[in-house]
C-alpha positions as CSV (number, residue, x, y, z in Angstrom):
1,X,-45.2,22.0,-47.1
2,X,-44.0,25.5,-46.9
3,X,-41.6,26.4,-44.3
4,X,-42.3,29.5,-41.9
5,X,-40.4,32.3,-42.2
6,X,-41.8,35.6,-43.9
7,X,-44.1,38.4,-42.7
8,X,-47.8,37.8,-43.4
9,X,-50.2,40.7,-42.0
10,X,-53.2,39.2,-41.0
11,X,-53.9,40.9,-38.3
12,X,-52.6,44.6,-37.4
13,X,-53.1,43.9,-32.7
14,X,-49.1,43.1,-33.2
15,X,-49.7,39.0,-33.6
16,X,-47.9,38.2,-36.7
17,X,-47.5,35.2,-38.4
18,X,-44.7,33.8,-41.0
19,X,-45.1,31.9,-44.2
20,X,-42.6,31.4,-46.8
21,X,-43.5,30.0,-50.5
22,X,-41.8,26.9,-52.4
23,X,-39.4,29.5,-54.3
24,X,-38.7,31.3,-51.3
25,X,-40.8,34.6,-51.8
26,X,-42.7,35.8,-48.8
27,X,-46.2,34.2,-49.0
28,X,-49.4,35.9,-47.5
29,X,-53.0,34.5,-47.0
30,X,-53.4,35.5,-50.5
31,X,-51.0,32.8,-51.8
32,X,-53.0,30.0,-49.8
33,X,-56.2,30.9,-51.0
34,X,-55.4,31.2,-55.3
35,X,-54.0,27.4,-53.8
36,X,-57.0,26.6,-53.2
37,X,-59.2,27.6,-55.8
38,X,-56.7,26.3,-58.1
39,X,-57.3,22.8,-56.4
40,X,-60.9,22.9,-56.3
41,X,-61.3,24.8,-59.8
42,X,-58.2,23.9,-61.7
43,X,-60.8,25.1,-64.8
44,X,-60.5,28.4,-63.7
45,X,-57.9,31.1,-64.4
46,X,-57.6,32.7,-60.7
47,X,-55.0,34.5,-61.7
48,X,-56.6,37.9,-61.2
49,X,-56.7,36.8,-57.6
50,X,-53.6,37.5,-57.2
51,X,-53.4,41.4,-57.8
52,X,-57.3,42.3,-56.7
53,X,-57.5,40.4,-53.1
54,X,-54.4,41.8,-52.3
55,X,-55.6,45.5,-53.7
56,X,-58.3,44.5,-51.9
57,X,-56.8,43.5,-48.3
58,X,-54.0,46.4,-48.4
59,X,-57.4,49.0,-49.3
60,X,-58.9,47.4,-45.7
61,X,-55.4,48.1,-43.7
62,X,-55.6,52.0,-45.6
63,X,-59.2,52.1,-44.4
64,X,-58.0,51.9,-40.7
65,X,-54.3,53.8,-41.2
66,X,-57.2,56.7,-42.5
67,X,-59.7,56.1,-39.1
68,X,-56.5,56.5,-36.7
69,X,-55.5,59.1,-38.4
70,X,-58.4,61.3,-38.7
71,X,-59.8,60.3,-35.4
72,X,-56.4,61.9,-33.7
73,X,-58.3,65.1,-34.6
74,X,-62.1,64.2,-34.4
75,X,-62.5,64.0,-38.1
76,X,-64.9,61.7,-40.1
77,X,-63.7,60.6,-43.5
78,X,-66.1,62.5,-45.3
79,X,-65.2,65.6,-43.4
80,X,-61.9,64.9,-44.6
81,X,-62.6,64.3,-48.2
82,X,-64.5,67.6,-48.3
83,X,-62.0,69.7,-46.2
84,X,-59.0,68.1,-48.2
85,X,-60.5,69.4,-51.5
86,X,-61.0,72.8,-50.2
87,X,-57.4,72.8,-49.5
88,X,-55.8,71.3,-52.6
89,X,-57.9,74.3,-54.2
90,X,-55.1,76.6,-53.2
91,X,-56.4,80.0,-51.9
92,X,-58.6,81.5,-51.3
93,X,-59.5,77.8,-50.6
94,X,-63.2,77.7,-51.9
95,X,-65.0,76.0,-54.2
96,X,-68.5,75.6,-55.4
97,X,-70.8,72.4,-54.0
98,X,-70.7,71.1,-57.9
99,X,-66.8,71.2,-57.6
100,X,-67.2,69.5,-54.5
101,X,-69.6,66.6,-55.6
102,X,-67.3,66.1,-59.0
103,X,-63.9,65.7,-56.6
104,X,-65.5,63.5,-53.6
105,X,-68.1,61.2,-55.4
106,X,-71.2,61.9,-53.4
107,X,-74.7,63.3,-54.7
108,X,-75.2,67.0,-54.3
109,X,-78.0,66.2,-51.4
110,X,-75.4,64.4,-49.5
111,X,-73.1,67.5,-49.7
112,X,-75.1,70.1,-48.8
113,X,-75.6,67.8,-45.7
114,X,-72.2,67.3,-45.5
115,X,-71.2,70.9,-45.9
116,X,-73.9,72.1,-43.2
117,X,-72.4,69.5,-40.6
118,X,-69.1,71.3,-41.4
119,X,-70.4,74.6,-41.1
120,X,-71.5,74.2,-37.5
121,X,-68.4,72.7,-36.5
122,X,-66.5,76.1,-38.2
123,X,-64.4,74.3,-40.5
124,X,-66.1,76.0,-43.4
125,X,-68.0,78.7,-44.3
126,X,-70.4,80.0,-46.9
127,X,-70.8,83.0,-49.4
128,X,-72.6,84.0,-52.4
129,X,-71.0,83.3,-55.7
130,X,-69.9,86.5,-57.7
131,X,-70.5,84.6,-61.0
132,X,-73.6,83.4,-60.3
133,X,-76.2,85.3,-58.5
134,X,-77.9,81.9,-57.2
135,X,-75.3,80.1,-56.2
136,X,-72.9,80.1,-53.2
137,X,-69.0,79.3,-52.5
138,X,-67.8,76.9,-50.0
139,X,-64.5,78.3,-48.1
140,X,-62.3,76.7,-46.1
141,X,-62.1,78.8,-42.3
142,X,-58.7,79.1,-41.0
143,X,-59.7,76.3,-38.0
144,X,-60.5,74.0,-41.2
145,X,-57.5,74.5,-42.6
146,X,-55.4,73.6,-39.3
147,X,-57.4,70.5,-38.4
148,X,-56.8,68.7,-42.4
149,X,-53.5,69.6,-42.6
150,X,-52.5,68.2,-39.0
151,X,-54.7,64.8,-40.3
152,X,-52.6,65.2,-43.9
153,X,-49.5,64.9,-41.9
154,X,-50.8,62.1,-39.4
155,X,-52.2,60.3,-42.5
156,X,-48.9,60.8,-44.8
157,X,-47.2,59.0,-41.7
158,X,-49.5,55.7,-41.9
159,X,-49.6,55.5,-45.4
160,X,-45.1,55.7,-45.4
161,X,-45.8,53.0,-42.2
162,X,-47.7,50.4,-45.0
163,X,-45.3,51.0,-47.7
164,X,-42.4,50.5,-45.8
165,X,-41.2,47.4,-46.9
166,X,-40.9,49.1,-50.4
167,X,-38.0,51.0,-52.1
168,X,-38.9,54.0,-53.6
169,X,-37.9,52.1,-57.1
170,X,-40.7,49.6,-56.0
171,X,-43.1,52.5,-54.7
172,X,-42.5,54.2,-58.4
173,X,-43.0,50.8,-60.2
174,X,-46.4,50.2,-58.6
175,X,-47.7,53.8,-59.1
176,X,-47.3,53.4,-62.0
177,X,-48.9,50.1,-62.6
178,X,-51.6,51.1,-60.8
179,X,-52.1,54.1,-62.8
180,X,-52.1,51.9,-65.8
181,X,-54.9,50.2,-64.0
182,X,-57.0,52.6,-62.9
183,X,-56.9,56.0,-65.2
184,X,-58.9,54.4,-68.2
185,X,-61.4,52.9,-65.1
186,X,-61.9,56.4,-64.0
187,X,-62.2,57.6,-67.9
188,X,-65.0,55.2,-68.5
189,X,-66.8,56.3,-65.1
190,X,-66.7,59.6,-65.8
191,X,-68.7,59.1,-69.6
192,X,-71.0,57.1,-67.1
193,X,-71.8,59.7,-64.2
194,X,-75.2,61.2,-64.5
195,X,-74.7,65.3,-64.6
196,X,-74.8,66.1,-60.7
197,X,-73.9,63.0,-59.1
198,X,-71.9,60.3,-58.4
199,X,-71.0,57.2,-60.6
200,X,-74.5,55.1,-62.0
């Protein structure tokens, strides 16, 4: 039987509890349930386990670092998504709704909702595109550009908050890892996305 000792978080309301594995390596939930699927399945390789529910569980704990964060300043996620795109665009901080839909994942209905919710709330505005006479430019307002970059910081704070118990030789090691992982993912999804929307 393992004895207790190392940080497991389970829960994030400041109850923690402490596990330790047989070789002395901090052990999570993780690490009891591959033990039990390799008991009741020794015929399967659970291996993958091991990486994906913990991807999985730390994506969960980033989902609510992002909700405190954004709430702080009465943002949705989606208005962030959109808001933060507009702003990585450098100046004059505009983009098109096609740019939009290609960088946040969402059909083009979804962001000319999106973009009119925005609108009313002043965060962005709208003006005809130069280049084409039918279509319009999406700019970030000088409010909009205030409100993301005080949720950037807020956010950049949770995210150092999970990694903490990292180096930055660690933090660089599973960057990139999980580049490794992910870039030919996103490759193959982009072949796959239907012209004007999100991933099939």
């Amino acid at each position: 039987m393992a004895s207790s000792v190392s940080f497991d978080v389970k829960t994030l309301d400041g109850h923690y509890s402490w596990v330790m594995s047989a070789d002395h390596r901090p052990a999570d939930d993780v690490d009891e349930i591959v033990a039990a699927w390799r008991r009741e399945r020794p015929d399967l390789d659970v291996s993958p386990l091991e990486v994906l529910s913990r991807v999985s569980r730390l994506a969960r704990r980033l989902d609510l670092a992002r909700g405190s964060a954004f709430s702080e300043h009465l943002l949705d996620g989606w208005a962030f998504d959109v808001l933060s795109a507009l702003r990585r665009a450098g100046e004059p901080y505009e983009l098109s709704p096609g740019q939009l839909v290609q960088q946040t994942l969402v059909t083009s209905g979804t962001m000319t909702n999106r973009v009119d919710r925005l609108e009313r709330s002043g965060f962005v505005g709208r003006r005809p595109d130069p280049g084409d006479r039918r279509g319009v430019l999406v700019r970030l307002t000088p409010a909009g550009r205030d409100v993301v970059d005080s949720a950037m910081a807020d956010l950049i704070e949770q995210e150092k908050s999970l990694l903490s118990e990292l180096s930055a030789a660690d933090r660089a090691q599973l960057a990139g890892l999980l580049r490794r992982m992910l870039a030919p993912l996103e490759t193959r999804e982009t072949r796959e996305t239907p012209r004007g929307g999100a991933p099939a």
